[in-house]
Each structure stands twice: as structure tokens, then as C-alpha cells.
C-alpha positions in Angstrom: 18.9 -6.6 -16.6 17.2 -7.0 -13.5 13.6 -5.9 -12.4 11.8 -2.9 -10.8 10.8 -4.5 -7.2 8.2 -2.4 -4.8 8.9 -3.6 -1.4 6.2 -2.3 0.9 4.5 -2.7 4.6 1.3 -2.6 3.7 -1.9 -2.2 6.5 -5.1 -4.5 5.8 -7.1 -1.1 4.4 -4.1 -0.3 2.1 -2.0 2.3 3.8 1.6 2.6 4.1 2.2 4.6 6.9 0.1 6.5 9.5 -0.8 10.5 9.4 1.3 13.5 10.6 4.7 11.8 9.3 7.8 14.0 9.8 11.1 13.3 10.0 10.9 12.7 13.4 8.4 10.0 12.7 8.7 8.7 9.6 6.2 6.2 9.8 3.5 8.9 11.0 1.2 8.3 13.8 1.0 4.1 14.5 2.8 3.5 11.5 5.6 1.7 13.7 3.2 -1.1 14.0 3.9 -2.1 10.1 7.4 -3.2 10.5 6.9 -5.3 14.0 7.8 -8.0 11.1 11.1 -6.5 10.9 12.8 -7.7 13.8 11.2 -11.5 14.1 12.8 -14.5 13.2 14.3 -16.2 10.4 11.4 -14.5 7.9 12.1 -11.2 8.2 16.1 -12.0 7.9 15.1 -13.7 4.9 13.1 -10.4 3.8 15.8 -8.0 4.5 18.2 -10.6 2.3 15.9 -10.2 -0.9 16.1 -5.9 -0.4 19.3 -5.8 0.5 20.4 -8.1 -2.3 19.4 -5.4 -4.9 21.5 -3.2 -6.8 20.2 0.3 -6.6 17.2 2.8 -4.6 14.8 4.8 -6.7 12.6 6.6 -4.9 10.6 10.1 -4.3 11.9 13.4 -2.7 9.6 13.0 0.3 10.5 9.5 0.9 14.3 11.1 0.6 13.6 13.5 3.1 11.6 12.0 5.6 14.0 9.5 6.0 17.0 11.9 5.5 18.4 10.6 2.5 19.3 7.2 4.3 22.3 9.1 6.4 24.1 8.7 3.2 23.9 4.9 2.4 20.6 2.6 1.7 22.3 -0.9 2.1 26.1 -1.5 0.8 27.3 1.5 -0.9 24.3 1.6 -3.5 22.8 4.0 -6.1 20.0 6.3 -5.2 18.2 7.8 -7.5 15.5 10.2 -6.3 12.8 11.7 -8.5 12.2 15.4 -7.9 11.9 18.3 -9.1 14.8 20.6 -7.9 18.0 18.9 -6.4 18.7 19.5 -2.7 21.8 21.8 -1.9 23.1 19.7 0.6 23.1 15.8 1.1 24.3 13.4 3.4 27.6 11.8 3.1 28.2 7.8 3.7 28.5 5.1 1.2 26.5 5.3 -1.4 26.0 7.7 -4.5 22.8 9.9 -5.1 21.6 11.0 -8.4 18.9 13.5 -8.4 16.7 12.9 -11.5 14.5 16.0 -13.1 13.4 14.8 -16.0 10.8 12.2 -15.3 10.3 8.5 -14.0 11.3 6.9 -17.2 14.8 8.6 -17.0 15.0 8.0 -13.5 14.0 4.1 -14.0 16.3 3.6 -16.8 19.2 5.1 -15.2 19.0 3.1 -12.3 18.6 0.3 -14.1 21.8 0.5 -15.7 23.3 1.3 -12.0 22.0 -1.2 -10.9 23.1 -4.2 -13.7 21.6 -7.7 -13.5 20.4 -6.9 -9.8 17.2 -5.3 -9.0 16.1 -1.7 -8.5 14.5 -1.4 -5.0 11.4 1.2 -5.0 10.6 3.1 -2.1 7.4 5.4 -1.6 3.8 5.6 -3.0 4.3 8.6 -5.1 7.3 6.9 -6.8 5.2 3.3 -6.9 2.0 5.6 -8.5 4.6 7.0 -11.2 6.1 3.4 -12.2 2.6 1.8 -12.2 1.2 4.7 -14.9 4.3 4.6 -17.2 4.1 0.6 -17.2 7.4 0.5 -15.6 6.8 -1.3 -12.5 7.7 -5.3 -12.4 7.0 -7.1 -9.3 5.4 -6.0 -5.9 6.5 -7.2 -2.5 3.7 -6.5 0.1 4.1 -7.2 3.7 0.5 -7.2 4.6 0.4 -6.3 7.8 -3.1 -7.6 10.5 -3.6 -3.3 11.3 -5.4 -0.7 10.1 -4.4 2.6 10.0 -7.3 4.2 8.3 -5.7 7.5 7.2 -3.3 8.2 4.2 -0.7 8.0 2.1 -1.9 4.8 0.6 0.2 3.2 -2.2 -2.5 3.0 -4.6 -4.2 6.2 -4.4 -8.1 6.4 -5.0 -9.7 8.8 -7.7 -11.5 12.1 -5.9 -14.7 12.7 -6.9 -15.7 16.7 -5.5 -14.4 16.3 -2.2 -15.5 12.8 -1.6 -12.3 10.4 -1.3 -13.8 6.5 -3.4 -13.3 3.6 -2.0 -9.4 2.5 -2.8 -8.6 1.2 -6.0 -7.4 -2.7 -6.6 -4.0 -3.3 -6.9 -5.4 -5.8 -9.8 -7.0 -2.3 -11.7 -3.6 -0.9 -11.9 -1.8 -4.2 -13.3 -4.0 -5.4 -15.4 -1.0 -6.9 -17.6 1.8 -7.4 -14.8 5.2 -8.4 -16.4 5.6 -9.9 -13.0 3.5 -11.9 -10.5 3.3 -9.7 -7.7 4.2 -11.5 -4.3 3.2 -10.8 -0.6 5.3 -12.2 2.3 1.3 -12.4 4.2 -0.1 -16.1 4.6 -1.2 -17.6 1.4 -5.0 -17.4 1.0 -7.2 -20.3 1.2 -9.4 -21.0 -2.2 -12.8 -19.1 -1.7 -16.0 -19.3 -3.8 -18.2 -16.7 -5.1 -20.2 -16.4 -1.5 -17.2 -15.9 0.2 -16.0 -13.1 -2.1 -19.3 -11.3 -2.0 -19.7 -11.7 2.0 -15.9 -9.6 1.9 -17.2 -7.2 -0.7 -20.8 -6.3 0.9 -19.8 -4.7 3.8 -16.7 -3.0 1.7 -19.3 -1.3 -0.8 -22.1 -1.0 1.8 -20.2 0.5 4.9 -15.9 0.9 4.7 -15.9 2.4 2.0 -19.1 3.8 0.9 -18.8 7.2 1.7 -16.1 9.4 3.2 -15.7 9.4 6.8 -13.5 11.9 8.8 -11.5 9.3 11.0 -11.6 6.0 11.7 -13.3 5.6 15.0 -16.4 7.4 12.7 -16.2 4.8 10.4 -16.0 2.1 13.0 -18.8 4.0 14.7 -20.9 3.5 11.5 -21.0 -0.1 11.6 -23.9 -1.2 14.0 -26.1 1.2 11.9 -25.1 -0.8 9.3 -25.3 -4.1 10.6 -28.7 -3.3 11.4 -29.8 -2.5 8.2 -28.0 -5.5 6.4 -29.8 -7.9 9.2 -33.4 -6.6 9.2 -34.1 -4.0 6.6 -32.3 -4.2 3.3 -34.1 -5.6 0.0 -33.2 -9.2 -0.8 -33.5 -10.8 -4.2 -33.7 -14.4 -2.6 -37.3 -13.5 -1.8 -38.7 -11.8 -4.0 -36.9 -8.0 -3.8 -38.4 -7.4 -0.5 -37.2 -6.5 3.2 -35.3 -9.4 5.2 -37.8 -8.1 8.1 -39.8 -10.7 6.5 -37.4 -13.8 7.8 -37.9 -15.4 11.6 -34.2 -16.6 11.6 -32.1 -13.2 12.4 -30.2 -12.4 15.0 -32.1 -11.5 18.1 -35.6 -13.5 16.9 -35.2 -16.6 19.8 -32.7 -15.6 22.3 
């Protein structure tokens, strides 16, 4: 029996598609910018092979209706199965099958599944991807990390709320902490870092992108000198001694 496969276009802060989506714009506001891979050279080809070579669609009601049920046919005549909670009373006619699912993401994986035979199920939509990674039923992720950011949800791994403060996003690695699956990205492999290198990425994560809630992203971009500046010439070092870096002569700005 084949495997549950998440195929996504992913921005560099984690988001799937831009805000205000419809179905006039599926991909919200910039979102079009995640699938400029889609139409390049032998890569994407080979991408769109590896989807289109699966044997059934499971996905969400909104990702069924924004898209408008895939004018009737996902690739080749296909199974859809959509999660939701009360069938539509119309659908669209073409190729493939639809088989609206009511009781619950393990029903609705299983039955594709069995659609779908040896071949793969092909998952579409955050809500969906959320479901599969809580139940444990989710095998392998495909991300097409993409150089934007879109700053603004859906994202595919939605953070916890706290009051009305939105945390920074949740790992990928805290949700599949025993993948069945190595997860794969179609994005340049990554070099080997060391521990520096990891902490430089993470400081300005916890310190500034993510460290509280901000109401847009030029805000949050607008954040960063503050930030900079306090990193640079105020914050508390343990290197010397737990005091100020204002202590150092080698910063930025000391011998221009």
C-alpha cells in the first residue's frame, strides 16, 4: 500500500499561501510567487511527474472550494476524497470521482488509501496536513521552499495561541518527532553548520521575528533596526562576564 505524501509550496517563514484568498485567487495576495517553480525547466517537470504519478487526492473542504473542486478532475481521472463536514449539493463534473468523507481523517485516509492501491495518496491543504500530522497518519512531506516571505497566514503547521498573542511557528521536527518517512524538500540541500551557525539563525528568530506579535510584515520588518541596535550595543553577554556589549571597542560604527 502506498504512502500519505504532503506536497506543498512553502515560503521561508512557513506560509502556504498569502491573505484574502478566494476563489478568485486562490493563492491569496502574493501567493502566486510560490509556484514561479512550476513552470521552469526540467525540475519542476520532474515535480509535477512525482504528484501526478499518485493514485488518489485527499484534501479539505476549503482547499475543495477554493480551487473549485479541480473542475472535476485532479490529474488522470483520480479519487478525491475531501474531509468535511456536510457534502456539497452540487459538484463539478470531469474525470475523476469525489467522495465526501464525514466521519473523520482516519476514515477519510484509509479510504483513499484503498483507492488509491500501491500508489500514493496526494495531500492538499494545511487543515488536512494539521489532521494527518495529530492522528500519526501522515508519511512523507514534500516542501518546495520557496526564497519569499509572505508573512501572513494559513501556515501548514499552525502555532499554539496564547491570549491573543500568535507564538512563534512551530518546527516541522515538533510535529514528527517519529516520521515513518524522511521528509524531503525539492529546496537546495543545506551545507553542514555548527552550533554558532545555528544559534546566529535562532537569535534574531527568538529575539525579533518571532518574539512577539506584529500586525503586518512591514511592522515587523520595521522592528529590526531597534533590534539590531540592541543586539550590537546593549544586550547582556555571558562572554564577559554578564554585562553590556557597550563595554567592547570593535562594533559596528566604533572606527569608521
Amino acid at each position: 500500500m502506498g504512502k500519505v505524501v504532503l506536497f506543498m509550496a512553502m515560503s521561508l517563514d512557513g506560509f502556504i499561501a498569502g491573505p484574502d484568498d478566494t476563489v478568485s485567487q486562490p493563492a491569496g495576495r502574493g501567493g502566486e510567487r510560490l509556484f514561479a517553480w512550476s513552470d521552469q525547466d526540467a525540475a519542476s517537470k520532474a515535480v509535477h511527474a512525482e504528484y501526478e504519478a499518485t493514485g488518489a487526492v485527499l484534501a479539505g473542504r476549503r482547499t475543495y472550494d477554493l480551487v473549485n473542486g479541480w473542475g472535476g478532475d485532479h490529474h488522470d481521472g483520480v479519487g478525491m476524497f475531501i474531509l468535511t463536514h456536510e457534502p456539497p449539493a452540487e459538484v463539478s463534473a470531469g474525470a475523476g470521482s469525489y467522495t465526501f468523507v464525514t466521519d473523520g481523517v482516519e476514515s477519510a485516509v484509509a479510504q483513499a488509501k484503498a483507492a488509491a492501491g500501491d500508489k500514493d495518496v496526494l495531500l492538499h491543504g494545511a487543515d488536512a496536513a494539521q489532521q494527518c500530522l495529530r492522528a500519526g497518519l501522515l508519511d512523507q512531506l514534500v516542501i518546495h521552499l520557496m526564497p519569499v516571505l509572505l508573512g501572513e497566514w494559513p501556515a501548514p503547521i499552525r502555532p499554539p495561541r496564547h491570549g491573543s498573542h500568535r507564538a512563534r511557528p512551530a518546527r516541522l521536527d515538533q510535529h514528527l518527532r517519529r516520521p515513518r518517512h524522511q521528509a524531503q524538500t525539492h529546496a537546495a540541500p543545506p551545507t553542514q553548520t555548527n552550533g554558532k551557525f545555528e544559534r546566529f539563525h535562532r537569535t534574531p528568530t527568538d529575539g525579533w521575528a518571532y518574539a512577539r506579535f506584529y500586525r503586518s510584515e512591514a511592522e515587523r520588518q520595521a522592528a529590526l533596526p531597534g533590534w539590531l541596535h540592541f543586539y550590537n550595543h546593549h544586550r547582556i553577554h555571558s562572554a564577559i562576564a554578564g554585562t553590556s556589549t557597550s563595554r567592547l571597542n570593535n562594533l559596528p560604527g566604533h572606527h569608521n
